[in-house]
C-alpha positions as CSV (number, residue, x, y, z in Angstrom):
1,X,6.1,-0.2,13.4
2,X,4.1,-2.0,15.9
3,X,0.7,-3.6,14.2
4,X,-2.0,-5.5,15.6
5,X,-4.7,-6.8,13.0
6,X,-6.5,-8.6,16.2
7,X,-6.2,-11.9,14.0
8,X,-9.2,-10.5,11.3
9,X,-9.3,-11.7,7.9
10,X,-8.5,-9.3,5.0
11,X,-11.2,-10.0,1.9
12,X,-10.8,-8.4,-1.7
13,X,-13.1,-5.7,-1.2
14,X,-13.2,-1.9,-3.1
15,X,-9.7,0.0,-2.6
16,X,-10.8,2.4,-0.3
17,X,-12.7,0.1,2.6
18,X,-10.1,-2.4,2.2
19,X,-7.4,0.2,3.2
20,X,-10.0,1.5,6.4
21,X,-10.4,-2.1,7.0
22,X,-6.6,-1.9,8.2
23,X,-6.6,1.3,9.7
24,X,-9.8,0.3,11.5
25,X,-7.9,-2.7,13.0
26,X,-4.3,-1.4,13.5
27,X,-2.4,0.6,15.7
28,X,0.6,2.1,14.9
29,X,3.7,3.6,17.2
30,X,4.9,6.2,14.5
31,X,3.4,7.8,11.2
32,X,3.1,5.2,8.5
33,X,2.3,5.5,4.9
34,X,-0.5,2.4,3.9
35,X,-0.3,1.8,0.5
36,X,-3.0,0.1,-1.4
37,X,-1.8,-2.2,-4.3
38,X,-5.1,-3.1,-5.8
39,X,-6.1,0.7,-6.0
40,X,-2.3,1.5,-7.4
41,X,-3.0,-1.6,-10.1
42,X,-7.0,0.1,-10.6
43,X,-4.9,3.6,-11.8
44,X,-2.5,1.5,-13.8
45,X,-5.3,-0.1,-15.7
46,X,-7.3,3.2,-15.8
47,X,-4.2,5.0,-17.2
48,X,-3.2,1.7,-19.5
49,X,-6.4,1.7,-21.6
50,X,-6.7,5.4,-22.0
51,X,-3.2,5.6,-23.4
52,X,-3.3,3.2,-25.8
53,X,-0.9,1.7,-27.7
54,X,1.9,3.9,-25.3
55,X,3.7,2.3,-23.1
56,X,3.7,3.4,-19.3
57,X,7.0,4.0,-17.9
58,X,6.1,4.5,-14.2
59,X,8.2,6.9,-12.6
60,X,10.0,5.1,-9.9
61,X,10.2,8.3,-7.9
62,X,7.2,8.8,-7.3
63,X,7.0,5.7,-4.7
64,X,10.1,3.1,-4.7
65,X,8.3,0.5,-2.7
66,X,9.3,-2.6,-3.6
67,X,6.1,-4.0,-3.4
68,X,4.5,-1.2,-5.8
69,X,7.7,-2.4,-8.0
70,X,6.9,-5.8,-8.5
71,X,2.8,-5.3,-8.6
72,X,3.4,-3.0,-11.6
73,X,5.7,-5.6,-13.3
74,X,3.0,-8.6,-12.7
75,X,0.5,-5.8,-15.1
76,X,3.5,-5.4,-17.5
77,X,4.5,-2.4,-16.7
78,X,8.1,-0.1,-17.8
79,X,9.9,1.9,-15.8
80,X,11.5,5.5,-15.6
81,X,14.7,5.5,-13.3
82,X,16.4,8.7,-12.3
83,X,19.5,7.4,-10.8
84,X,21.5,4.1,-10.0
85,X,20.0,2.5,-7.7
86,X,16.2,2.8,-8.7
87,X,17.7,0.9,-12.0
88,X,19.1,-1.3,-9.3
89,X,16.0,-1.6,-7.5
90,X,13.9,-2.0,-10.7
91,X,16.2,-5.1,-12.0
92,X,16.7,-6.9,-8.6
93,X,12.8,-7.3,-8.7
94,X,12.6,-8.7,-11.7
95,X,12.8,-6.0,-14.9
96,X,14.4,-6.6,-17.5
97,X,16.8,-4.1,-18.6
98,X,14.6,-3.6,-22.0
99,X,11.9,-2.2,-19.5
100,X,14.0,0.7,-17.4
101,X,15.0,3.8,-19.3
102,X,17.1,6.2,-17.5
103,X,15.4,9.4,-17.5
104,X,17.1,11.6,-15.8
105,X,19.3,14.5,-17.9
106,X,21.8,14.5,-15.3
107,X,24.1,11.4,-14.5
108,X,27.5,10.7,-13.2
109,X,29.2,9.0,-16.0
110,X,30.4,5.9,-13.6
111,X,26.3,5.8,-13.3
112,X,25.7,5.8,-17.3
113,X,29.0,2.9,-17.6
114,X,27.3,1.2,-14.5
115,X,23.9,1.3,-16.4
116,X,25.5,0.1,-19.9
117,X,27.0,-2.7,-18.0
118,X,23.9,-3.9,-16.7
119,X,22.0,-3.7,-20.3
120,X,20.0,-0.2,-20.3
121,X,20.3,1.3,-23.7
122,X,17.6,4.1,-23.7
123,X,19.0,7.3,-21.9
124,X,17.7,10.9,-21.8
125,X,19.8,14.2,-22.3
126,X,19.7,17.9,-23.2
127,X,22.9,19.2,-23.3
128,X,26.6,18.5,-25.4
129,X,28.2,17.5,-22.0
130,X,25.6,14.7,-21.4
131,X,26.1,13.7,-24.5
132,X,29.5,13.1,-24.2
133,X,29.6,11.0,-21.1
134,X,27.0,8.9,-22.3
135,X,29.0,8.1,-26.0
136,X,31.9,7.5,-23.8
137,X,30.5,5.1,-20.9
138,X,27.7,3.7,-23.2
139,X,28.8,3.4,-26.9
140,X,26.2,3.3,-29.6
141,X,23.4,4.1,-27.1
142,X,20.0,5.2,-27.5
143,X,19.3,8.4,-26.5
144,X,16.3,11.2,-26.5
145,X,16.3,14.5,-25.8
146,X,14.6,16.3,-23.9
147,X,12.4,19.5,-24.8
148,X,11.9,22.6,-22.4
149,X,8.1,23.4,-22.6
150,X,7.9,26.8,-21.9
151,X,4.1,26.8,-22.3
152,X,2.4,24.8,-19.1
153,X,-0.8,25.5,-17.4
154,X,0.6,22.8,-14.6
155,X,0.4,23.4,-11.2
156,X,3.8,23.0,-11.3
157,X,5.9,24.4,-14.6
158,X,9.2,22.4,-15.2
159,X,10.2,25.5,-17.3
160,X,13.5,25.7,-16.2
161,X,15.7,23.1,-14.6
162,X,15.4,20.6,-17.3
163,X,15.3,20.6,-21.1
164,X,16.3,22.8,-24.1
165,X,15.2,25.1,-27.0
166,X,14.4,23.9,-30.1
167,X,17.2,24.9,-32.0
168,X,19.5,23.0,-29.4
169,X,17.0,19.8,-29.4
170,X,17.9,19.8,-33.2
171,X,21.9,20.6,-32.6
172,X,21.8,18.1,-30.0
173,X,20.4,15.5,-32.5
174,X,23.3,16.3,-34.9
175,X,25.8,16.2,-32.6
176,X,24.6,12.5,-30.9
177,X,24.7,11.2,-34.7
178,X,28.4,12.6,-34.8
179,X,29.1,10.5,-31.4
180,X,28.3,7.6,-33.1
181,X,25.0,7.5,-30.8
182,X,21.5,7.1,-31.8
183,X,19.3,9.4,-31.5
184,X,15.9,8.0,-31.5
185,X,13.4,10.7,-30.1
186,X,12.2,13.4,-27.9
187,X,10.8,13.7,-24.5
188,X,9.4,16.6,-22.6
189,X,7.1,17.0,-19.6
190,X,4.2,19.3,-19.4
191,X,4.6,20.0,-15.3
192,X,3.1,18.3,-12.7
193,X,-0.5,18.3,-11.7
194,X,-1.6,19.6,-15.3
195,X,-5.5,19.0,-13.7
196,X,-7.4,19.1,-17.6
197,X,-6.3,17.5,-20.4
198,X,-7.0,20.3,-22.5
199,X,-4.0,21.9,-21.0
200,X,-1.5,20.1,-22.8
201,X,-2.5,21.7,-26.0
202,X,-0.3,24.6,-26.2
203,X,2.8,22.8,-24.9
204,X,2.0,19.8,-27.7
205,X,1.7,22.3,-30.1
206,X,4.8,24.0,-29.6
207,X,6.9,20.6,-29.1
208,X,5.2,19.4,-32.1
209,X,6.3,22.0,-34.5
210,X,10.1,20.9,-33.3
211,X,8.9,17.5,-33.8
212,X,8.5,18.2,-37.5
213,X,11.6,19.6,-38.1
214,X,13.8,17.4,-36.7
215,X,12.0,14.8,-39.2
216,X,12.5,17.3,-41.9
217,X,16.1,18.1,-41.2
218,X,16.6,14.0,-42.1
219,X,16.3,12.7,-38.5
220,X,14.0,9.7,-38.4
221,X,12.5,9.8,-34.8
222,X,10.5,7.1,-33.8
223,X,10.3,7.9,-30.1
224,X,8.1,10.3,-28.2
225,X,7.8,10.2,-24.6
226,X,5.7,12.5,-23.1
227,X,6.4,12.4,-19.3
228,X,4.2,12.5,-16.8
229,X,1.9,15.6,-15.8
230,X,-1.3,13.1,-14.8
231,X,-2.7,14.3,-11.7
232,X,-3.9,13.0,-9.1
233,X,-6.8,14.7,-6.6
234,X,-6.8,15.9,-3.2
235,X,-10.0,16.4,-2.8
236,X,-10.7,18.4,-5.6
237,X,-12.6,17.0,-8.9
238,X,-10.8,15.4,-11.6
239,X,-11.5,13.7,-15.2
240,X,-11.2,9.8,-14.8
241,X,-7.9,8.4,-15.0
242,X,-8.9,6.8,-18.6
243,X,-11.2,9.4,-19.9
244,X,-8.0,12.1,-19.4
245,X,-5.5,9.9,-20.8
246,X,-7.5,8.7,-24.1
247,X,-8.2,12.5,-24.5
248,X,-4.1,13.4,-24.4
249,X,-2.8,10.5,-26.7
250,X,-6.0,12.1,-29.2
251,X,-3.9,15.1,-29.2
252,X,-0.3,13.1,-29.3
253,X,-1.4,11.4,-32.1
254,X,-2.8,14.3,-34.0
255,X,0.6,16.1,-33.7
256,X,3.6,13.6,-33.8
257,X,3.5,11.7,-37.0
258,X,5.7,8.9,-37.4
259,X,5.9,8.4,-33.8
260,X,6.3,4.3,-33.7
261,X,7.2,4.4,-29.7
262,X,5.0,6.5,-27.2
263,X,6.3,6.8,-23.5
264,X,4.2,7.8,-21.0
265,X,5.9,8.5,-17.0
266,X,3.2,8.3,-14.8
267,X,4.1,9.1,-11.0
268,X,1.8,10.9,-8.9
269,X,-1.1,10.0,-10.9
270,X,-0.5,6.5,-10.3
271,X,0.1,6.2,-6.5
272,X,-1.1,9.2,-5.1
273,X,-4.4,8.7,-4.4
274,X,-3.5,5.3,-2.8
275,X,-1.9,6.7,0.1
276,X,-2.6,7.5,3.5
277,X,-0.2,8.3,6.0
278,X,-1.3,7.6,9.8
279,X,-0.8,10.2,11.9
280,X,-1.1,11.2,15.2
281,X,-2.4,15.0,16.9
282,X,1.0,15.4,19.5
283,X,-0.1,19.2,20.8
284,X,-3.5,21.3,20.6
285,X,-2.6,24.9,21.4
286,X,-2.9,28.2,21.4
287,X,-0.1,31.3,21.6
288,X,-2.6,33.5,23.6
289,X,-6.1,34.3,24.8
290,X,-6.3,36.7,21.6
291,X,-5.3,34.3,19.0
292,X,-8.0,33.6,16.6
293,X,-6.7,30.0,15.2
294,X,-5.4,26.8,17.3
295,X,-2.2,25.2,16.7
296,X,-2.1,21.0,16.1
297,X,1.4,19.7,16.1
298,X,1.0,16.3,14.3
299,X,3.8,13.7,14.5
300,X,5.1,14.2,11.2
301,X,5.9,17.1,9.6
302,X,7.6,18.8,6.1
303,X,10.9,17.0,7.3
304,X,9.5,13.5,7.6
305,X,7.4,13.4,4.5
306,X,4.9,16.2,3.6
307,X,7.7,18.3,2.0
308,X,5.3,19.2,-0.8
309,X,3.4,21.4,1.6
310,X,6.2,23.8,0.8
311,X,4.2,27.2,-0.2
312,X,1.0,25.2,0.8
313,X,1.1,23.8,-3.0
314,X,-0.6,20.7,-2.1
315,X,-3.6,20.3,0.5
316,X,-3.9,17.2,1.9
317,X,-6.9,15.8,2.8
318,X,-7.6,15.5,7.1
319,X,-9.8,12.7,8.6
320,X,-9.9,12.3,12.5
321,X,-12.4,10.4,15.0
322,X,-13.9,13.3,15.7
323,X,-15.2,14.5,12.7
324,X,-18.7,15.5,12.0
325,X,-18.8,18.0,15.2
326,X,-18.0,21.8,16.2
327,X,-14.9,22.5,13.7
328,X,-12.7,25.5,13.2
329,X,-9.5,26.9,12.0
330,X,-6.3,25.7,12.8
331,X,-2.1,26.1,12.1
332,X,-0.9,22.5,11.1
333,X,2.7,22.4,11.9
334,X,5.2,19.1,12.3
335,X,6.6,18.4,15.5
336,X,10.6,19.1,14.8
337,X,12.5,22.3,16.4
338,X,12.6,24.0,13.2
339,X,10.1,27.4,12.4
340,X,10.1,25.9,8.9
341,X,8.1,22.8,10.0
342,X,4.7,24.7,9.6
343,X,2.4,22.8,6.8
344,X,-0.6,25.3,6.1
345,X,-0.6,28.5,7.7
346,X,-1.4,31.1,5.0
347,X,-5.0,29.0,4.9
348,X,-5.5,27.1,8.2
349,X,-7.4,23.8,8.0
350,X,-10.7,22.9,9.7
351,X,-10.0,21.0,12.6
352,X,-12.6,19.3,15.1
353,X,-12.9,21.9,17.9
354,X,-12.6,19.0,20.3
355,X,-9.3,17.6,18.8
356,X,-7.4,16.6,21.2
357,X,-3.6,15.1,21.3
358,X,-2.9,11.5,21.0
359,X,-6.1,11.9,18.6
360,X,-5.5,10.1,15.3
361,X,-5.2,12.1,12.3
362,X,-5.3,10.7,8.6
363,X,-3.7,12.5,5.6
364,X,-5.6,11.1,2.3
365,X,-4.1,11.5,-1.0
366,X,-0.3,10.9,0.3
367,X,1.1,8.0,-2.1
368,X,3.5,9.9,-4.0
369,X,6.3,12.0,-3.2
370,X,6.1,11.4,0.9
371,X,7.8,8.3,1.9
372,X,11.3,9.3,-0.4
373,X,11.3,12.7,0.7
374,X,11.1,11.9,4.5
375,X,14.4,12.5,6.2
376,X,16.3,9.7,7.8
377,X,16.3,10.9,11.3
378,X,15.6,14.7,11.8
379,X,15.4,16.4,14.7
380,X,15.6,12.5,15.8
381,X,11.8,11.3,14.5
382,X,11.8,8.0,12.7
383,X,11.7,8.1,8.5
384,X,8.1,7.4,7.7
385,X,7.2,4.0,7.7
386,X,5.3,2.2,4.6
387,X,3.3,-0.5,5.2
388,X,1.7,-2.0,1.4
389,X,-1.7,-3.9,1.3
């Protein structure tokens, strides 16, 4: 990345103008991701004192940036890992073992012995096999397990990849205890982007009732974590961070008695909305005289970091110099040889009519989930680049 600041200074101001200070002054020679660290540290906060006495286990996925890592630590933050080397990553900047948990349900055994080794004692699972690998490679472990919710009004359901029934969550309790494990808890997650906090209700109720049994069958749980789910918006109107939070832990608490530990894995609603990626317009066209809608190519595309415009599920936000003119409807597309690379079709997006390429476009609302699912080099085109402020 080339960047030229023109020798300004930099002073503490708001989130938002201290990011467009930088991309007033920059200029940059591929499509970079600016991350804001005091408006990642403002969600933290926000999230912090609505949860309460939970703990917030950010979920490294999310963003890996190391500089997100260690800005999180300095507020006392935990973390969520869903493979080796975020652990890795998480530790090397300073964690201590005490604060990763290794979340994921589905870990190569040299992983979970790796993970032992280097002092993590809190792993999730929901199935015998997982079990078994982790009594093996990490004796007298901790472990939860994790709950299918079946009942999500989330933008996006996890309803079926991860998780199990409640008469396996209990099973699977038994059968840790038999393992010589221990098995401390539950975890589940509602689905990403649950917008209202009043969605959560039927899910919590549902996992609640298994909650109560489990305690009932003799099983002294004392963990909960309840994942993540916390949006963040795109342009659309949300609850505040802390006002949404303290409203879900009111229902936690109503429902999960005995619950000494509270988890929370915030992702998406923590770096999200710190995020924009600088882009630039490559092509402004149209496929004939007839056609109603323009095409923009940008210079990044689903390939090298907006893979969750996959069934045009999220809408990013579009700023350009041009703005406040003649606008009209456009096909956003990426600029790699593949027919796949098309962001927003179904619904074009209003576009300046007097776009033009080499025009700079900015994508608000891109923190999470874009720089780690950029390819390493398709089609050629750079990863995306991540410059933190």
């Amino acid at each position: 990345m080339t960047m030229s600041l023109q020798n300004a200074p930099l002073r503490a101001h708001s989130p938002v103008s201290r990011v467009d200070t930088v991309l007033a002054l920059a200029e940059f020679d591929r499509p970079t991701l600016v991350i804001d660290l005091d408006r990642v540290e403002a969600q933290y906060r926000a999230l912090s004192a609505g949860l309460g006495r939970a703990q917030i286990h950010y979920a490294v996925k999310a963003n890996p940036a190391e500089e997100i890592i260690d800005r999180l630590l300095s507020l006392g933050s935990s973390f969520d890992a869903a493979s080796r080397r975020e652990i890795a990553l998480c530790l090397s900047r300073g964690a201590k073992p005490s604060q990763v948990s290794f979340g994921n349900t589905i870990k190569r055994a040299a992983d979970i012995r790796w993970a032992w080794e280097k002092g993590i004692t809190l792993f999730a699972a929901d199935a015998e096999e997982e079990l078994e690998k982790i009594a093996e490679n990490a004796p007298g472990a901790q472990v939860y397990i994790r709950l299918i919710v079946e009942t999500s009004e989330a933008d996006w359901p996890l309803t079926r990849k991860f998780g199990c029934d409640a008469g396996k969550a209990l099973a699977l309790l038994d059968y840790a205890r038999d393992l010589a494990l221990d098995p401390v808890g539950f975890s589940f997650h509602v689905g990403s982007q649950t917008r209202e906090a009043r969605m959560w209700a039927p899910a919590l109720d549902a996992l609640a009732a298994t909650w109560t049994a489990a305690r009932a069958a003799g099983h002294d749980l004392s963990v909960l974590n309840i994942g993540g789910g916390f949006p963040a918006s795109y342009g659309e109107e949300l609850a505040p961070a802390e006002a949404y939070a303290a409203q879900v832990m009111e229902m936690v608490e109503a429902r999960f008695p005995g619950a000494r530990h509270i988890m929370a894995e915030p992702g998406r609603g923590m770096v999200a909305e710190a995020g924009t990626i600088v882009a630039e317009a490559m092509l402004v066209s149209r496929k004939s005289d007839r056609d109603l809608h323009r095409w923009v190519y940008l210079d990044i595309g689903r390939f090298s970091g907006l893979a969750e415009t996959e069934g045009e599920a999220i809408r990013y936000r579009l700023e350009t110099p041009r703005d406040g003119g003649a606008m009209g409807p456009c096909i956003l597309a990426g600029p790699s040889c593949d027919s796949a690379d098309v962001l927003y079709e179904k619904r074009p997006v209003q576009l300046p009519l007097d776009l033009r390429a080499g025009d700079r476009v900015l994508i608000r609302g891109t923190g999470a989930y874009t720089s780690t699912y950029s390819s390493v080099g398709f089609n050629g085109f750079p990863p995306l680049d991540v410059l933190c402020i």
